[in-house]
N, C-alpha and C positions, 0 to 999 in steps of 0.2 A: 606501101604494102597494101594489096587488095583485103578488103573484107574477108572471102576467100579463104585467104592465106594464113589469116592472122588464126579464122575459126580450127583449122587444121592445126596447130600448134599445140604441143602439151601443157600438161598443165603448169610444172615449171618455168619452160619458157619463156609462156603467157602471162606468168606472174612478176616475171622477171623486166620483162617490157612494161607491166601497168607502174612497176615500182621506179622503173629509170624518167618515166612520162613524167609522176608524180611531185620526183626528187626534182628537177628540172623546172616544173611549173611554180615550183614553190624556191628555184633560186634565187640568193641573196643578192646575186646580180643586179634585180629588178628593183632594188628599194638603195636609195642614195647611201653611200657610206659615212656622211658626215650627218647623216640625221643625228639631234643631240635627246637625249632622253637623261631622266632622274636617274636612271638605272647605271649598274658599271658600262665601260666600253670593254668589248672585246678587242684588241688589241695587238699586236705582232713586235717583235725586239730583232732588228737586224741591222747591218751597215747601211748604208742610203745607196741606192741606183734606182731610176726610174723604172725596170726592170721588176725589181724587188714591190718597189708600192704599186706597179699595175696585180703583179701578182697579189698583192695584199686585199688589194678590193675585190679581183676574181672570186678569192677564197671566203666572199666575206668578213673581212676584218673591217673594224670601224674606225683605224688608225694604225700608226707605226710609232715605235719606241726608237732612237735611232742612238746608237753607239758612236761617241765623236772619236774620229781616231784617223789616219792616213788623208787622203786629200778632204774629210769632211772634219773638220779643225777651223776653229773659232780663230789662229793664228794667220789661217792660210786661205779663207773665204772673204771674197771683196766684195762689194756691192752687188753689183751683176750677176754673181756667181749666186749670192743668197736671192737675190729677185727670182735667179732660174729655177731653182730649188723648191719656193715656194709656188709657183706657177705650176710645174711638173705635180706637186701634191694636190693643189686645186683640177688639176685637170684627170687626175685619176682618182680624185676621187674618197685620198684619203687624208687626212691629218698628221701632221706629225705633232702626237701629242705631248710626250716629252722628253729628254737626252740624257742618257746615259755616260757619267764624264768620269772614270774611272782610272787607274794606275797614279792616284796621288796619294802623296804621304800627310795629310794634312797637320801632323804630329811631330814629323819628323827630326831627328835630333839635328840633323845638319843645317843651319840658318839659311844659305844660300837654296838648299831642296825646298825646306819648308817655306819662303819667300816665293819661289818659283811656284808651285803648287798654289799656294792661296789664289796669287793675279791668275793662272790659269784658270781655275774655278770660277774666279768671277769672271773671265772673258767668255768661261760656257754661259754662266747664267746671262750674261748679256746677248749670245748667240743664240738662247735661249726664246728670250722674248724678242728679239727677233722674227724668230719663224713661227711668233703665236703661241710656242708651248707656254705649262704653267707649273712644269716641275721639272726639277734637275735631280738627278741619283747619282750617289755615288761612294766609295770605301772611307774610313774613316781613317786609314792606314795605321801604323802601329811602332813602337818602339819595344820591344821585346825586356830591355834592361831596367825599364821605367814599372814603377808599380800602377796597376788598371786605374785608382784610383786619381795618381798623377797624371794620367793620359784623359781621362774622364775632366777633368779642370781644363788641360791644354787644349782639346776638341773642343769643349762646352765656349771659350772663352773666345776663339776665330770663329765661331760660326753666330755670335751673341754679336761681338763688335764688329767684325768684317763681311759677313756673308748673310744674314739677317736684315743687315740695312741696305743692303743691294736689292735683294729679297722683295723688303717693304717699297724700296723704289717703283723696283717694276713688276708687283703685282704677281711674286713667285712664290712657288715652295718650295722645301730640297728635302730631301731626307737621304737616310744610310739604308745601303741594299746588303743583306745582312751572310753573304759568301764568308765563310770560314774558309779562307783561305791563309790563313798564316798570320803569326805576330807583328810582321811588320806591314803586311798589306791591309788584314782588318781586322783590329779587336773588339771592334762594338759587335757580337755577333751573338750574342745570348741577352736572353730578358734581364739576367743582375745588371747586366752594364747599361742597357734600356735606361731602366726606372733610376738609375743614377744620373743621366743624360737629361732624361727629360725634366728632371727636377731643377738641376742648373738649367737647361732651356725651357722654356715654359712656353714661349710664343709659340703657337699653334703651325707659324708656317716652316715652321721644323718637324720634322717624325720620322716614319719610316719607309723604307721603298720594299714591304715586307716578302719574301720568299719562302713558302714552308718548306719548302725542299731540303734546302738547307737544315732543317729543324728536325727533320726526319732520320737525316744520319746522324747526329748527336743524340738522338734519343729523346729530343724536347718534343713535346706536342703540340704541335704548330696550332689546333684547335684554343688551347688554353690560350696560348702564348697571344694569337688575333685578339681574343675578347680581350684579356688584358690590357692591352696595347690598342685597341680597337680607333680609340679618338685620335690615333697618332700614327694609323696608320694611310700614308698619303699616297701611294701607289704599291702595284703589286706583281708579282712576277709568278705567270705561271708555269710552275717545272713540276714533277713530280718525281719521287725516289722510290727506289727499287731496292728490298734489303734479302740477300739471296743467301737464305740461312744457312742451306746445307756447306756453304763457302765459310759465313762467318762463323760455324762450331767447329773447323778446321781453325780459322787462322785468328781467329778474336778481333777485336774492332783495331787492334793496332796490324792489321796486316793488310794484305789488302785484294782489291777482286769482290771482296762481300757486299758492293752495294755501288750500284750505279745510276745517275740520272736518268730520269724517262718525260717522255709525252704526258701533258696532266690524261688520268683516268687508266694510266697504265703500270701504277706504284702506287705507294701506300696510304697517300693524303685521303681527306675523306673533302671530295670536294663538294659537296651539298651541306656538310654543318661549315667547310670554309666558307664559303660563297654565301650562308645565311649570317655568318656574323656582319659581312659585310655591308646586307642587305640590311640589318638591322639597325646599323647606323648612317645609312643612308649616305655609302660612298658609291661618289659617281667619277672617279674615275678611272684608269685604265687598269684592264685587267692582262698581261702581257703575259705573252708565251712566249717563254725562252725557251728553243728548240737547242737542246743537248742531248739529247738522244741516240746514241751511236746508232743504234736498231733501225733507226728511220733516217741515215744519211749517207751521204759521200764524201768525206773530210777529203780535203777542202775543200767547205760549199761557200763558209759567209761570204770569204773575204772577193768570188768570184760576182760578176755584173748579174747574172738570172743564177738560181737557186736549180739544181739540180735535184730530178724528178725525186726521189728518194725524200728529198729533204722536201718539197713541196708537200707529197703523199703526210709525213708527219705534223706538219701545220692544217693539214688539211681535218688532218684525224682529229687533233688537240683540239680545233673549231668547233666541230661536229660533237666532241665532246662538251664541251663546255656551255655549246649554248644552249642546250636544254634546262641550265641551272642560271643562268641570265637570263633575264627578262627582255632587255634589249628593245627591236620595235615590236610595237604590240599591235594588231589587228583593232581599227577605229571600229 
């Protein structure tokens, strides 16, 4: 565009061009994505395609959180397959910083379930370190007949003798990601059952994979809940919740439509006294966006190879939001 041209333009415009110049010169693009700093990592949670982590460091993210599940399975990956995996991460640029290993019963009343779920778990944490990561997440599962107290001994005592010395092996940590999803998928999901947990486990490389989202629709306040919890908490997932009153003085909290998952900064969390508790105790690691956000997608996006634009647009926003409250890399 000629000098000319540009002087002719109104003022809008004009202002519109200096801000897209601006945004651009200062893209995240230009500074490596595995730079490591004291600070949290901004982070992404999605299935594994090479697809996915080119998009991830496009967007600026400083990592990926990666969900094990259909061809990316600790069961069903051979040598070659995990060398390529890693290569594909180094060469975009992003990390895969830790896995997400979910849909087990660790509790479970059935011996042969509960047998099966333990060795899976450890075969995550082993495909774990593997690929470099230093944390494993995942449900505490549930027995609904069993009192909380009984279920609190039975978790506390497989993750003490069985998953703790694996842990200490290779140099892991695990925690529970705290989705209220039901009695038998996961009852650890409020602080009472927390501070009973963490008292039978005390080793440090256990805690939580904490989500205030979750905390949001039960009415806990995920602000309290952090500090409490603060030294135990080992990774974190950022979602945000949406509680749409004029719904819930119709149908009460046992109904339902009153309250839906959002993009962090777009629901209720107060993510500046989040992100300062954090900052307080100086956790450095992943700060993950888990995009559930109907508002900002195309069901189904995860489980397809590239992310459709909709759902990109939402990761992009949750970024945007976020990093102004990490510190992340800092200007020498």
């Amino acid at each position: 565009m000629k000098r000319r041209d540009l002087l002719k333009m109104g003022g809008p415009t004009l202002a519109g061009l200096m801000s897209f110049a601006r945004q651009n010169a200062a893209s995240p693009k230009e500074a490596p994505a595995t730079a490591l700093t004291q600070f949290p990592k901004l982070v992404m949670i999605c299935r594994y395609s090479p697809q996915k982590l080119a998009f991830a460091e496009s967007a600026g993210y400083e990592g990926v959180v990666i969900s094990v599940g259909g061809p990316f399975d600790p069961s069903k990956l051979n040598d070659s397959q995990i060398e390529k995996i890693l290569e594909t991460a180094r060469q975009a640029r992003v990390p895969i910083l830790s896995l997400e290993c979910f849909g087990l019963n660790h509790v479970a009343r059935d011996l042969d379930e509960r047998r099966n779920a333990r060795a899976r778990f450890v075969r995550c944490l082993e495909l774990a370190h593997r690929l470099g990561c230093k944390f494993v997440g995942t449900f505490s599962g549930g027995v609904p007949e069993m009192a909380v107290d009984d279920q609190v001994k039975e978790l506390a005592a497989v993750i003490n003798e069985e998953y703790l010395p694996v842990c200490e092996r290779l140099n892991l940590t695990m925690g529970l990601e705290n989705w209220p999803g039901g009695p038998t998928v996961n009852f650890a999901t409020v602080p009472a059952v927390w501070a009973k947990l963490m008292t039978l486990v005390p080793n440090r490389r256990f805690g939580l994979e904490f989500d205030p989202s979750h905390l949001v629709r039960q009415f806990i306040d995920p602000i309290q809940a952090a500090w409490d919890f603060r030294d135990r908490i080992l990774a974190v997932h950022a979602k945000d919740t949406e509680i749409i009153q004029p719904v819930l003085a119709k149908v009460g909290i046992h109904g339902t439509g009153w309250w839906r998952y959002r993009i962090p900064g777009q629901g209720l969390v107060d993510w500046p006294k989040f992100i300062n508790v954090l900052l307080e105790v100086k956790f450095s690691g992943g700060i993950a966006v888990e995009h559930e956000d109907p508002f900002w997608d195309e069901p189904p996006s995860d489980d397809e190879a590239e992310f459709p634009q909709a759902r990109k647009t939402g990761f992009i926003l949750a970024a945007r939001f976020l990093r102004q409250y990490i510190p992340g890399r800092l200007a020498q």
